[in-house]
GUGUVEX-683289 format. One record per residue: x, y, z of N, C-alpha, C in turn; residue in one letter. Coordinates in steps of 0.2 Angstrom, whole numbers, padded with zeros to 4 digits, always signed. Atoms other than C-alpha are relative to their C-alpha. Layout:
N
XYZXYZXYZA;...
! end
This chain:
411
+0004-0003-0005+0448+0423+0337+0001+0008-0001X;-0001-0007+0001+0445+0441+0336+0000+0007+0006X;-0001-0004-0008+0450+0454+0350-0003+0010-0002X;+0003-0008+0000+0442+0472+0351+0004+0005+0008X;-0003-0004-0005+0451+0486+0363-0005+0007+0001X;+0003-0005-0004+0440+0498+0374+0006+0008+0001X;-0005-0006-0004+0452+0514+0377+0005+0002-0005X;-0009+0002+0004+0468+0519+0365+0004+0006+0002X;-0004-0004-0003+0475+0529+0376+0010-0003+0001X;-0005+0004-0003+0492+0525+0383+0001-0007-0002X;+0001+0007-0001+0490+0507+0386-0003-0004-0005X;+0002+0003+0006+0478+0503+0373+0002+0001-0009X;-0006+0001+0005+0488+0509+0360+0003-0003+0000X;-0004+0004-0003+0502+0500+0368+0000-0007-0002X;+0002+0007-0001+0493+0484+0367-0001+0000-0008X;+0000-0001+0007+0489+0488+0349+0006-0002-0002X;-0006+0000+0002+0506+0489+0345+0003-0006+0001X;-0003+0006+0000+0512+0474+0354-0003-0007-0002X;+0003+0006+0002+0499+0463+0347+0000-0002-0008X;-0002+0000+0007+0504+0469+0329+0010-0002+0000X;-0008+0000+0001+0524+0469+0333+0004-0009+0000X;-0003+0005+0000+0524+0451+0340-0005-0007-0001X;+0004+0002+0002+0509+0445+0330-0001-0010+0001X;-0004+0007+0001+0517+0428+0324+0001-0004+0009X;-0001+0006-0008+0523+0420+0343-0005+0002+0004X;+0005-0002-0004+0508+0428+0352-0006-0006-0001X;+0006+0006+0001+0496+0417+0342+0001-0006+0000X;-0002+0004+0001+0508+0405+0341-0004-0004+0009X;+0002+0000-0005+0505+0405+0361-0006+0000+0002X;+0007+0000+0000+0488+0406+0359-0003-0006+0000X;+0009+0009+0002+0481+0388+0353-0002+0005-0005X;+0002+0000+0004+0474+0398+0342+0002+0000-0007X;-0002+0001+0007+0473+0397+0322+0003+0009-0003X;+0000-0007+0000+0472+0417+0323+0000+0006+0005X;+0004-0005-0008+0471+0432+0336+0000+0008-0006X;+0001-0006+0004+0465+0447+0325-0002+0007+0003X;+0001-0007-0005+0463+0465+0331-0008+0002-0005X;+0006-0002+0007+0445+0471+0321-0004+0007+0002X;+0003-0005-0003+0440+0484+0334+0004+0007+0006X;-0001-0001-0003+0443+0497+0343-0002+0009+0003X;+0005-0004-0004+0431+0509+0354+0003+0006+0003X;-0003-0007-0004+0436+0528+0358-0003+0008-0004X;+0004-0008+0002+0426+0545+0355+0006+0004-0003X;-0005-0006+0004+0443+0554+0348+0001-0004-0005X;+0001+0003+0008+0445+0552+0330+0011+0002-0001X;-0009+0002-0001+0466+0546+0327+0002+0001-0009X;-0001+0002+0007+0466+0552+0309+0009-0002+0000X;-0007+0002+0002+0482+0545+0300+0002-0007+0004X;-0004+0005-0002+0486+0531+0311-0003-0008-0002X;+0002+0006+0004+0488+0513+0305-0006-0004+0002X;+0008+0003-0001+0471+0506+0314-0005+0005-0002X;+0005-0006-0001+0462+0522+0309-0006-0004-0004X;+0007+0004+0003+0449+0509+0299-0006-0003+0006X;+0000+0001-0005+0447+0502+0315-0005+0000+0007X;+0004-0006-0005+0440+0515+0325-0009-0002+0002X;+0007-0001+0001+0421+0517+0331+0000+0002+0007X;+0002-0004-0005+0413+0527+0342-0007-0002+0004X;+0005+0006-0002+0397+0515+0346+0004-0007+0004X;-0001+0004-0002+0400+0502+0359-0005-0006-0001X;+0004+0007+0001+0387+0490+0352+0003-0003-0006X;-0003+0002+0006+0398+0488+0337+0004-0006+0002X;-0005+0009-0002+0410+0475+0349-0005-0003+0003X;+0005+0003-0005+0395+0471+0360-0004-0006-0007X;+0004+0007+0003+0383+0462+0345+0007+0000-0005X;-0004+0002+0004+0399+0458+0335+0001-0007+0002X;+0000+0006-0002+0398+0438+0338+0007-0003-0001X;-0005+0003+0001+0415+0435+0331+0005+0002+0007X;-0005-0003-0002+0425+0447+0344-0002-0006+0006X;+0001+0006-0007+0429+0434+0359+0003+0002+0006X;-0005-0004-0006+0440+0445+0369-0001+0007+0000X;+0000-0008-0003+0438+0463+0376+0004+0004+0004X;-0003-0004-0003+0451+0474+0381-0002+0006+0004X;-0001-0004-0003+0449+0486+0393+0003+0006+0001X;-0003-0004-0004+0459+0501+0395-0001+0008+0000X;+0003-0010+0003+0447+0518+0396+0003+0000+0008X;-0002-0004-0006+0451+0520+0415-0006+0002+0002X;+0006-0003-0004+0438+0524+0429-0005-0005+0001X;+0008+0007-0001+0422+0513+0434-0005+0004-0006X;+0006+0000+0007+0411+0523+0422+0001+0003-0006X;+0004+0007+0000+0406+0518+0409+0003-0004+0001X;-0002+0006+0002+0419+0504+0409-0003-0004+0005X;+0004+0007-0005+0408+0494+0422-0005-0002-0005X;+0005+0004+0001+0393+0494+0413+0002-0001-0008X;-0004+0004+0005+0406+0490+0398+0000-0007+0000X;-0003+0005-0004+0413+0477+0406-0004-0006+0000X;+0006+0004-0001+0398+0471+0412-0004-0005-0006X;+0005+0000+0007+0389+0471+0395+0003-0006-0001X;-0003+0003+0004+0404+0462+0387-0002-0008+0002X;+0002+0006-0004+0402+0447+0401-0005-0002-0003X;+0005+0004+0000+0387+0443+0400-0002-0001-0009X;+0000+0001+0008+0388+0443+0380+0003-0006-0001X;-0003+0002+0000+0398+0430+0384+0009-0001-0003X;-0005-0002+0000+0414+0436+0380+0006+0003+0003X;-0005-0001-0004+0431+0438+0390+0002+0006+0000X;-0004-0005-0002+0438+0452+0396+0006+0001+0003X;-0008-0002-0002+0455+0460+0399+0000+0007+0004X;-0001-0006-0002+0459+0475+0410+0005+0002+0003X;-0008-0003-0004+0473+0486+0416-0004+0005+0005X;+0001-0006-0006+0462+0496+0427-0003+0000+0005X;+0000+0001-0007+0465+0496+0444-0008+0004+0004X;+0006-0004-0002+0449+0509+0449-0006-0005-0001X;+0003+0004+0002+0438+0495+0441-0002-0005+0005X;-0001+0007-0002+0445+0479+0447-0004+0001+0010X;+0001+0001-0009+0445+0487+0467-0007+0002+0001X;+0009+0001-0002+0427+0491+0465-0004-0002+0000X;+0004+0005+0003+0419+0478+0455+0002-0003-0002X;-0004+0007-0001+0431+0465+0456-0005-0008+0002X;+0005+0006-0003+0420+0453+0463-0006-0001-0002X;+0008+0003+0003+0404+0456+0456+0002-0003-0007X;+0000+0001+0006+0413+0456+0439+0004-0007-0003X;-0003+0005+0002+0421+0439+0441-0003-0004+0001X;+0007+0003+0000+0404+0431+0447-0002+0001-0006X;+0002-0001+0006+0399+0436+0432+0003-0004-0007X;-0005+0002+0004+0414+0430+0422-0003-0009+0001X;+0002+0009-0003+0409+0411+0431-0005-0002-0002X;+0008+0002+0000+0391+0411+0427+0002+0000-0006X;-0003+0000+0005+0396+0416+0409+0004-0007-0002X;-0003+0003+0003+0410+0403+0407+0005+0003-0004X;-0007-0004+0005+0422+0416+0401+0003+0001+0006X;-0007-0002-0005+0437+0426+0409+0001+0007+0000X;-0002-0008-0004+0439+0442+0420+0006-0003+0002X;-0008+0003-0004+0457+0442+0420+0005+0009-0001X;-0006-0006-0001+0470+0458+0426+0005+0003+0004X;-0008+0002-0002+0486+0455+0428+0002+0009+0000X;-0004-0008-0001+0491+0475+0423-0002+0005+0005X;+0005-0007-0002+0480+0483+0434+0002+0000+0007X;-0003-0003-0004+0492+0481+0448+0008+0002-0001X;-0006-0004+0000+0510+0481+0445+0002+0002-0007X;-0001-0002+0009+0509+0486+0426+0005-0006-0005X;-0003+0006+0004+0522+0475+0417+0003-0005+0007X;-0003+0005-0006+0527+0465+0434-0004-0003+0001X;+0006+0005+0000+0518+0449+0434-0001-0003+0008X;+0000+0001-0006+0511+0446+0450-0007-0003+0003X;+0006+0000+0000+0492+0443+0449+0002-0010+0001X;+0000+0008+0002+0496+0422+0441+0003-0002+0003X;-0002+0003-0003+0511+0421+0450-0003-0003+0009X;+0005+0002-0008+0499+0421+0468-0002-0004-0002X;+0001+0006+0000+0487+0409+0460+0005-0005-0001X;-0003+0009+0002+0499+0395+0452+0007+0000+0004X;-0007+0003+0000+0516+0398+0457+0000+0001+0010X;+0000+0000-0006+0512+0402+0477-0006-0003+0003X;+0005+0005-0001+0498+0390+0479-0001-0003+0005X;-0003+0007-0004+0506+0378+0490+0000+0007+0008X;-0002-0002-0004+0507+0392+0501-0006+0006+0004X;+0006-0007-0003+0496+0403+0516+0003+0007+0001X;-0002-0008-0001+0498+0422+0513+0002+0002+0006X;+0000-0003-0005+0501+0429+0527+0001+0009+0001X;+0001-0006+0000+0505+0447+0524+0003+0001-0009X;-0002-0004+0008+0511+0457+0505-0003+0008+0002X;+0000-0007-0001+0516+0474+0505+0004+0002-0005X;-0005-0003+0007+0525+0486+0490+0001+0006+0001X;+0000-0006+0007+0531+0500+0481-0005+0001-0003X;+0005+0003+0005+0516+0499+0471-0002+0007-0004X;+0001-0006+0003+0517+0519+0464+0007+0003-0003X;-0007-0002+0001+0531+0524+0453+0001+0008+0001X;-0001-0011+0000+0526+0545+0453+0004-0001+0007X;-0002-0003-0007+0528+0544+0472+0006-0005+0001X;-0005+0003+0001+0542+0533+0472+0006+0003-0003X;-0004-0004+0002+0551+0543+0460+0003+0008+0005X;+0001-0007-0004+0548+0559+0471+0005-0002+0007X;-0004+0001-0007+0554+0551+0485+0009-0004-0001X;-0008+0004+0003+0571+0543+0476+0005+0008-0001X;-0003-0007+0002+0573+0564+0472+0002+0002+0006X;-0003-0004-0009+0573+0569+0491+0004-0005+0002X;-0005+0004-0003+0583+0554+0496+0007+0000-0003X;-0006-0001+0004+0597+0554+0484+0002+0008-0001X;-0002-0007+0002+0597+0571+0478-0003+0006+0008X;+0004-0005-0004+0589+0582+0494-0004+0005-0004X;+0002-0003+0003+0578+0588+0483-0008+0002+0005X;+0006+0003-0003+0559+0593+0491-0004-0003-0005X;+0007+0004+0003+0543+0585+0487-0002+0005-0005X;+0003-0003+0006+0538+0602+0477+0005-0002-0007X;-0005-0003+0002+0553+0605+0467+0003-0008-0003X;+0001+0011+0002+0554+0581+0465-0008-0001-0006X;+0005+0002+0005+0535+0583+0459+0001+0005-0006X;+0000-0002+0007+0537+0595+0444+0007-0002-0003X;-0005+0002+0003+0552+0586+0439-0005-0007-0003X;+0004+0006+0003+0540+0571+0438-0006+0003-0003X;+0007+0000+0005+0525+0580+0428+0006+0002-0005X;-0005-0003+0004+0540+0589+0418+0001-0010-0006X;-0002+0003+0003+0544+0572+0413-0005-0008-0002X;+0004+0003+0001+0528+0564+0411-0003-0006+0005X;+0002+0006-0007+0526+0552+0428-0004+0003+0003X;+0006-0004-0005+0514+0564+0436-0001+0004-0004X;+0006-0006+0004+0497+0572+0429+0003+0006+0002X;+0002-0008-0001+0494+0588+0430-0004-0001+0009X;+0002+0002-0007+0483+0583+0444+0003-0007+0004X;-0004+0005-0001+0495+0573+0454-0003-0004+0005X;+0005+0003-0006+0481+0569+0468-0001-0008+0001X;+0001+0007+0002+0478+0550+0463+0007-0002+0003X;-0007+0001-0003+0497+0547+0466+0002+0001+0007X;-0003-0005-0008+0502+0560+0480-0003-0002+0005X;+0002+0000-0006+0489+0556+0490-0003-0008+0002X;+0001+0009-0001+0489+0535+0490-0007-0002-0004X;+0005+0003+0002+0474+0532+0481+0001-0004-0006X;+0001+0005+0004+0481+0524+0468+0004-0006+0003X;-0001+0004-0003+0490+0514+0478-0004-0004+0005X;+0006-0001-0003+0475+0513+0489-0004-0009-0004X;+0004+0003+0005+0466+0504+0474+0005-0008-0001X;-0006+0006+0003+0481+0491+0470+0001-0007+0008X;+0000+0004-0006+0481+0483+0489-0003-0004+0002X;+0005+0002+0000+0464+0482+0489-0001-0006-0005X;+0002+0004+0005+0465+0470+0472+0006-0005+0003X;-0004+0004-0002+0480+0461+0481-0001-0004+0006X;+0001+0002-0006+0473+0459+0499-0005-0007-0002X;+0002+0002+0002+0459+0453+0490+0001-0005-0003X;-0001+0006+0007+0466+0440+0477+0005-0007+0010X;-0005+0003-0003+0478+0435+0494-0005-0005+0005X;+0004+0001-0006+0465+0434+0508-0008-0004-0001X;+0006+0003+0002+0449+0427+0499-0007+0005+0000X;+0009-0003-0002+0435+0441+0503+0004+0008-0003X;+0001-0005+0003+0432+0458+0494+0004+0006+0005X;-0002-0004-0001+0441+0473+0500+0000+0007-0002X;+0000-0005+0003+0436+0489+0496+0006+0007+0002X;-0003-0006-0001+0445+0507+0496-0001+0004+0005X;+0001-0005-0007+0434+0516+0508+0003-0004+0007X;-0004+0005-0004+0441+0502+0520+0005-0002+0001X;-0008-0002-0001+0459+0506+0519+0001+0008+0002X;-0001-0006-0005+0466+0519+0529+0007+0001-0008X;-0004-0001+0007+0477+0528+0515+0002+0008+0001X;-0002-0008+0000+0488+0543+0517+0007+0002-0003X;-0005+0001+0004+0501+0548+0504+0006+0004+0002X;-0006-0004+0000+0517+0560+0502+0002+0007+0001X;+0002-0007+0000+0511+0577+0503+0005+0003+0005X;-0004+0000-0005+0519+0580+0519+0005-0002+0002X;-0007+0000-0003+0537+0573+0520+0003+0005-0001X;-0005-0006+0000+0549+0585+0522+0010-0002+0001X;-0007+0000-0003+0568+0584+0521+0002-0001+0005X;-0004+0002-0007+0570+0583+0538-0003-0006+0002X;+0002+0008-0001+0560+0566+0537+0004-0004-0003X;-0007+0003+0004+0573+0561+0526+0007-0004+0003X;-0007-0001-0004+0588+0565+0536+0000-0005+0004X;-0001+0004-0007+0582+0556+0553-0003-0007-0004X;+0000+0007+0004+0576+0541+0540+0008-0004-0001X;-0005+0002+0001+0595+0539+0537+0004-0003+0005X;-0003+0002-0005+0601+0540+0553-0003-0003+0006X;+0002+0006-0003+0590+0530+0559+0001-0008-0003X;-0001+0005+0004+0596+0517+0547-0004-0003-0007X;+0006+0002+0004+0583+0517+0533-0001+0006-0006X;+0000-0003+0007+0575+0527+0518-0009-0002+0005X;+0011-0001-0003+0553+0533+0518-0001-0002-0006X;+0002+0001+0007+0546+0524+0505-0011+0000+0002X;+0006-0001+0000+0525+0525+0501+0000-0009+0000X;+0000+0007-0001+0519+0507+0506-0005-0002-0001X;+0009+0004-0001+0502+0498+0503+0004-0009+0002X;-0001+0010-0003+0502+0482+0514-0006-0001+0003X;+0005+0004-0001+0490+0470+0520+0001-0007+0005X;-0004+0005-0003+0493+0457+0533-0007-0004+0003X;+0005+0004-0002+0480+0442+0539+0002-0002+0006X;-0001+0001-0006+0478+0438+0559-0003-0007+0001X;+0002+0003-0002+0474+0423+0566-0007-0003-0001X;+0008+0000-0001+0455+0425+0568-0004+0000-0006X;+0000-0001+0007+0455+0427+0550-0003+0008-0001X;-0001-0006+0003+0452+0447+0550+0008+0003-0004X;-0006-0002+0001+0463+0457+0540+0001+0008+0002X;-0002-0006+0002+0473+0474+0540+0002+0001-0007X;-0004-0004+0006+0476+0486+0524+0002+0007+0004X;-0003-0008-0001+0485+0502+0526+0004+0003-0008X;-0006-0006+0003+0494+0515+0513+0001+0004+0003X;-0003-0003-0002+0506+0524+0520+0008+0003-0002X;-0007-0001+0001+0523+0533+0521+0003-0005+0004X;-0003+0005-0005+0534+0521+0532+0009+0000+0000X;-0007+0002+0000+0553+0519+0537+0001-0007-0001X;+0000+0007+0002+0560+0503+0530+0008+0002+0001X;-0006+0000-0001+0579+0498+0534+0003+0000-0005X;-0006+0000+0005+0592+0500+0523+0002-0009-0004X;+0001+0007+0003+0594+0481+0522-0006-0003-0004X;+0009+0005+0002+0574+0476+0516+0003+0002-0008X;+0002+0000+0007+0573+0472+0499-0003+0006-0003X;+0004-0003+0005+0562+0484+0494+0002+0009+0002X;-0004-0007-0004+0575+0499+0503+0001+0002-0008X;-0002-0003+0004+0584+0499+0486-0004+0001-0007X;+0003+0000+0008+0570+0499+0471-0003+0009+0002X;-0001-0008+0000+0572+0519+0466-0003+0002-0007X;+0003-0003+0005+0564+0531+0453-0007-0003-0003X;+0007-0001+0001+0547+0524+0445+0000-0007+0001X;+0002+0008+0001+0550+0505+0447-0002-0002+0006X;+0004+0001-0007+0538+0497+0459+0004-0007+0003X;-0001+0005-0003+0541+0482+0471-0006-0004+0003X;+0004+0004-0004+0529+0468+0479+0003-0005+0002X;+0000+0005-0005+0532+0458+0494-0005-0005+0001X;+0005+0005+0000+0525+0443+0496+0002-0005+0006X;-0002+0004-0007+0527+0434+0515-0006-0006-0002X;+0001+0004+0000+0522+0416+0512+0000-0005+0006X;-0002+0005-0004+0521+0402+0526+0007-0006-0001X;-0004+0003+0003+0531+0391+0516+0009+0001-0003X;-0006-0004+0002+0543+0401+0505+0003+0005+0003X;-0003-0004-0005+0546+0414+0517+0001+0007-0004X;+0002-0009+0004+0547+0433+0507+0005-0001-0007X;+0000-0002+0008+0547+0434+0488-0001+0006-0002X;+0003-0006+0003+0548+0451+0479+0000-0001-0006X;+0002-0003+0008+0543+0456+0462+0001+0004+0000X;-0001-0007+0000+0551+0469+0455+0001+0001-0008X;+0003-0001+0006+0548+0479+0438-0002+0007+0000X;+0004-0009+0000+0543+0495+0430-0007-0002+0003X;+0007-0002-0003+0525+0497+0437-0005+0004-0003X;+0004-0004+0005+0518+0507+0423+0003+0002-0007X;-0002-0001+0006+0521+0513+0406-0003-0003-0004X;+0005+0005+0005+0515+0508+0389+0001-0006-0003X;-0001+0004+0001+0524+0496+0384+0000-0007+0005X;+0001+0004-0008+0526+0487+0402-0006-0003-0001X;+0005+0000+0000+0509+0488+0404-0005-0004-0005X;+0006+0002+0005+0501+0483+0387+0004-0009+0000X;-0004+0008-0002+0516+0466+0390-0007-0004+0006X;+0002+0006-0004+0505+0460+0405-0008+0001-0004X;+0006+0002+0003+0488+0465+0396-0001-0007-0005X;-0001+0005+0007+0493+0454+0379+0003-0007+0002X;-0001+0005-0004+0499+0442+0391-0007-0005+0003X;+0004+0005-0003+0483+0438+0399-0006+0001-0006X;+0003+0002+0006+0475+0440+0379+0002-0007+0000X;-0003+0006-0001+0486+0424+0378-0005-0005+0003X;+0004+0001-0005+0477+0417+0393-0006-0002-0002X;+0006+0000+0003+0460+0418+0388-0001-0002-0008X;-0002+0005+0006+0465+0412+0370-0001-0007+0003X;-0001+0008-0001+0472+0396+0377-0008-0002+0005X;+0006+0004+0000+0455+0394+0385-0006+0005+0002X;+0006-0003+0002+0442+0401+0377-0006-0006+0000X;+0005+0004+0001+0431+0385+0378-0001-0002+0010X;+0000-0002-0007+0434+0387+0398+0000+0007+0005X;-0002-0005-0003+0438+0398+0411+0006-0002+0007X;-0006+0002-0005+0453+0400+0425-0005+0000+0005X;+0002-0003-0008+0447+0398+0443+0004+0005+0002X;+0000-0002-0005+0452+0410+0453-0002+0007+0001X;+0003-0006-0004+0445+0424+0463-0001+0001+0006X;+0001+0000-0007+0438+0430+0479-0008+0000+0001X;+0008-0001-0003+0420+0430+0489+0000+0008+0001X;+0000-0011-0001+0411+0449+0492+0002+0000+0006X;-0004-0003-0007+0418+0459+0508-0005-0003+0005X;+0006+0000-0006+0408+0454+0525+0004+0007+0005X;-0001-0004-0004+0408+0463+0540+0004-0001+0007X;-0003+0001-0006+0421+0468+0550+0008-0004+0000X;-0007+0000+0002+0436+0462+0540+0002+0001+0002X;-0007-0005+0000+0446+0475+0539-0001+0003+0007X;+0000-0004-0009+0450+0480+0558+0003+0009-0003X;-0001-0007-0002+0452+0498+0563+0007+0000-0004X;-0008+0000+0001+0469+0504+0556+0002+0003+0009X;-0003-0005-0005+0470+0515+0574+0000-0008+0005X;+0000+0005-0004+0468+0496+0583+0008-0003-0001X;-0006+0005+0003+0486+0491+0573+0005+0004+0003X;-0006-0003-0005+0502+0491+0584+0007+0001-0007X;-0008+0001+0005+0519+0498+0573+0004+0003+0006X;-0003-0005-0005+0532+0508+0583+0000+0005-0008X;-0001-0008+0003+0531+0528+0576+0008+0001+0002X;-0003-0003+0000+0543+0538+0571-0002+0010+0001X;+0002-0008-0004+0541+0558+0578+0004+0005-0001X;-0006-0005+0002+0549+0573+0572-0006+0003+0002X;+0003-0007-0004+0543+0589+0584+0005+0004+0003X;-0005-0003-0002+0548+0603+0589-0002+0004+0009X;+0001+0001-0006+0550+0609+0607+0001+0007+0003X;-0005-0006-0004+0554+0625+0620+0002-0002+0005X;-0002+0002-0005+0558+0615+0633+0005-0007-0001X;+0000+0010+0003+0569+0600+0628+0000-0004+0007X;+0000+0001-0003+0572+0596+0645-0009-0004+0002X;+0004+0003-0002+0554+0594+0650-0004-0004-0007X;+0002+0005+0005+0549+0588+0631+0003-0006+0001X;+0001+0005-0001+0558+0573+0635-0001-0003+0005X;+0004+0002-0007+0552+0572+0651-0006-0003-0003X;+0006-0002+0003+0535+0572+0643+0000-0008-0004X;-0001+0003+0002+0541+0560+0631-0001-0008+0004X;-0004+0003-0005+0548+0549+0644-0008-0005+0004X;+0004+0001-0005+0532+0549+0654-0007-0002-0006X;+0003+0003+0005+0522+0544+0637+0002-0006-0002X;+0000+0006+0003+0530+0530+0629+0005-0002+0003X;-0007+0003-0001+0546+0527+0640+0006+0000-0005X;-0005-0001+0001+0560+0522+0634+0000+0000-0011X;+0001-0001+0005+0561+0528+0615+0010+0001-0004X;-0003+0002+0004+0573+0527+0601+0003+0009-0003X;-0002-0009+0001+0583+0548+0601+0003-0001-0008X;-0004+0000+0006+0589+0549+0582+0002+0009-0002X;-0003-0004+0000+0599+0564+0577+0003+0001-0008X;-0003+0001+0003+0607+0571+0561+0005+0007+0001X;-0006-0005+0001+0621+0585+0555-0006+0006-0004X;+0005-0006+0005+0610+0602+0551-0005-0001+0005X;+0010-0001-0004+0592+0596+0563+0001+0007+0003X;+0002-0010-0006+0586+0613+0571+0000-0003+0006X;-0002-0001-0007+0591+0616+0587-0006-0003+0003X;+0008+0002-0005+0572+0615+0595-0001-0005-0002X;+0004+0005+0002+0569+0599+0586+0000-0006+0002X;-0001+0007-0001+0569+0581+0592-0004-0006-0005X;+0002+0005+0005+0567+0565+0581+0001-0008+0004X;+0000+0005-0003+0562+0548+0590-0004-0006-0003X;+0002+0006+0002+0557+0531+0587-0004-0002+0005X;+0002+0002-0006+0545+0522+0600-0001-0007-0003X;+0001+0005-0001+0540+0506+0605-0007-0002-0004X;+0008+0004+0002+0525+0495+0594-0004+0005+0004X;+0008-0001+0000+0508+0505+0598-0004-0001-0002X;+0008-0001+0005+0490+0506+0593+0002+0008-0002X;+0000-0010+0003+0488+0522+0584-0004+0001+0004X;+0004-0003-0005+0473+0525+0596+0005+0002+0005X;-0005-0001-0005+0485+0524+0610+0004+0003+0000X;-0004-0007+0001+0497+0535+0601-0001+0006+0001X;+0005-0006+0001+0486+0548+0597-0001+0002+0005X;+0000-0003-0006+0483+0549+0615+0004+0002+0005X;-0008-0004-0003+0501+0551+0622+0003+0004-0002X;-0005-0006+0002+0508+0562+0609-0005+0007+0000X;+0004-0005+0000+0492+0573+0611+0003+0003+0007X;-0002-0001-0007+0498+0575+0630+0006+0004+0000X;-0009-0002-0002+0519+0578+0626-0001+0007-0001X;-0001-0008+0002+0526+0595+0628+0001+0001-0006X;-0003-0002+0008+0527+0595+0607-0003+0005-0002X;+0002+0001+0005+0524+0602+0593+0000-0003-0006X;-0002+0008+0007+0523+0586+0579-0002+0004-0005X;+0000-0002+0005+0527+0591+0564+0000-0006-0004X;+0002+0006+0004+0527+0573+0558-0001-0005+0002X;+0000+0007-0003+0523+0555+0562-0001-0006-0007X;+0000+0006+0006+0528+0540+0550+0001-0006+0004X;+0001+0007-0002+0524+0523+0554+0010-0004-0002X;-0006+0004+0001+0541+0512+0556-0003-0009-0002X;+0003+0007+0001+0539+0493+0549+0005-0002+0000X;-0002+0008+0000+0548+0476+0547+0002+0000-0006X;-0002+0003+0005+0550+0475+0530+0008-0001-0004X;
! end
């Protein structure tokens, strides 16, 4: 069987390499008699390098090529790799992809597609990079009802925030240490500001909950704003801030998504995973919380779960896997301002007296944290589970000025 790669950047290099390095047991793994590389699709010209024969600048060269069975994915973005994508499907040949912007947008259409065909839309990298996560939900959590999954699921902002917690480093002075060192573009916005995690929640809430989720439908607000002194009363409240994409099902079968910063205890599993490695929780009815932990990106990492789910679609290429979800309806995803957490609140004041009167007379009895260094004028408090609408409208009242508000959780 013959495999062709869309992208050779990063990842699609990566996968090159590890489909040449561990050639022998890959195919062995396959069923197949062969898995040959023959293509490989990218407007830049790679003189010198060992596939340079390879190349081609035409994507009808893997489109009418009847032998190629399999199609790698890794340009990044919905266009063109949709109407890529798309093509390959209905050529009836499988596809592979590590990219998350695709999957949370045209996830659903493009594994209806994959159905009708009798091929395989499969992408295991395109959330937690080399962390397998996607196969372990369908097969090895089966037996079980989701009920909520939350993570790590960004290693730039994750890194940024292992810099201010360990080291008191800020967010400015955290993020050019991480473009310095390769974990963050030049434009760090995708990261900093949740959207790429945004993207990865939505392909998990999805895969967890049965029905399409898209991005504009997650509430998502990234790192931009913590400050050292979110840090501090994070400590002495007992905890650490980490960027969170969670997903939880109710009852009535609506769900929540959220990306956020959030307080997580010192004891949670997912306190300790530091610098660029992600984590995924997985609250089951059955087995009770599972994490997956792992790099989250890189090329190597990454091109392991692509080449992995190559594998995959070898072993059944005369089939396809079941699983997927139905498209979005309406009304799924509830409000985020509907969803009760208890806040965290750093403001500052000129009355402390009457601001926690104010306080007082807003949320009751709340949760006063304190460290060695806070400014004089400033208080830092924890309150009871509210609606964010309901918040919104008591802390608009207090004698403050809020200088920050982070969601506290459970995990």
């Amino acid at each position: 069987m013959n495999i062709a790669i869309m992208g050779y950047g990063v990842v699609g290099s990566g996968v090159a390499e590890v489909l040449k390095k561990n050639h022998a047991s890959i195919v062995k793994k396959s069923t197949q008699d062969e898995l040959e590389l023959v293509r490989i699709l990218d407007l830049r010209d790679f003189p010198g390098d060992e596939n340079e024969k390879l190349f081609t600048k035409d994507f009808n060269d893997i489109l009418n090529d009847d032998s190629i069975g399999i199609v790698v994915e890794t340009m990044g973005g919905v266009n063109p790799a949709y109407d890529f994508v798309l093509a390959c499907l209905k050529a009836g040949k499988s596809v592979v992809t590590s990219n998350k912007e695709l999957v949370a947008a045209k996830g659903c259409e493009l594994l209806r597609v994959a159905e009708e065909m009798n091929v395989n839309f499969m992408f295991e990298a395109s959330v937690g990079g080399g962390i397998p996560i996607i196969r372990p939900i369908i097969n090895c959590l089966a037996a079980n009802e989701i009920d909520e999954i939350a993570g790590i699921l960004n290693g730039t902002t994750n890194f940024i925030l292992t810099k201010m917690i360990n080291e008191g480093m800020t967010f400015e002075a955290a993020l050019k240490i991480a473009q310095e060192l390769g974990y963050a573009e030049r434009d760090p916005s995708a990261d900093v500001e949740g959207k790429d995690a945004c993207r990865k929640i939505c392909i998990l809430a999805s895969l967890c909950f049965g029905n399409h989720v898209y991005p504009d439908e997650v509430y998502t607000e990234g790192i931009t704003e913590i400050a050292l002194a979110d840090v501090e009363y994070a400590k002495a409240w007992g905890g650490v801030i980490k960027l969170l994409g969670r997903a939880t099902r109710y009852g009535d079968g609506k769900i929540s998504a959220m990306v956020s910063p959030a307080f997580i205890r010192c004891s949670s599993q997912l306190a300790g995973v530091d610098d660029v490695f992600n984590a995924i929780l997985v609250r089951g009815d059955a087995i009770g919380d599972v994490v997956f932990y792992g790099r989250g990106a890189g090329k190597l990492p990454t091109a392991s779960a692509v080449v992995a789910d190559v594998v995959d679609c070898a072993r059944h290429s005369a089939s396809r896997k079941v699983f997927g979800w139905e498209d979005s309806i309406a009304d799924y995803v509830v409000n985020y301002k509907d969803i009760k957490h208890p806040f965290f609140v750093r403001a500052s004041f000129t009355d402390e007296a009457a601001a926690k009167q104010s306080i007082a007379d807003a949320f009751g009895e709340v949760e006063y944290l304190t460290y060695e260094g806070a400014a004089a004028n400033e208080l830092g408090f924890v309150t009871a589970p509210v609606a964010q609408s309901e918040f919104d409208e008591k802390i608009a009242k207090a004698a403050l000025t809020v200088g920050s508000v982070i969601r506290v959780t459970d995990y």
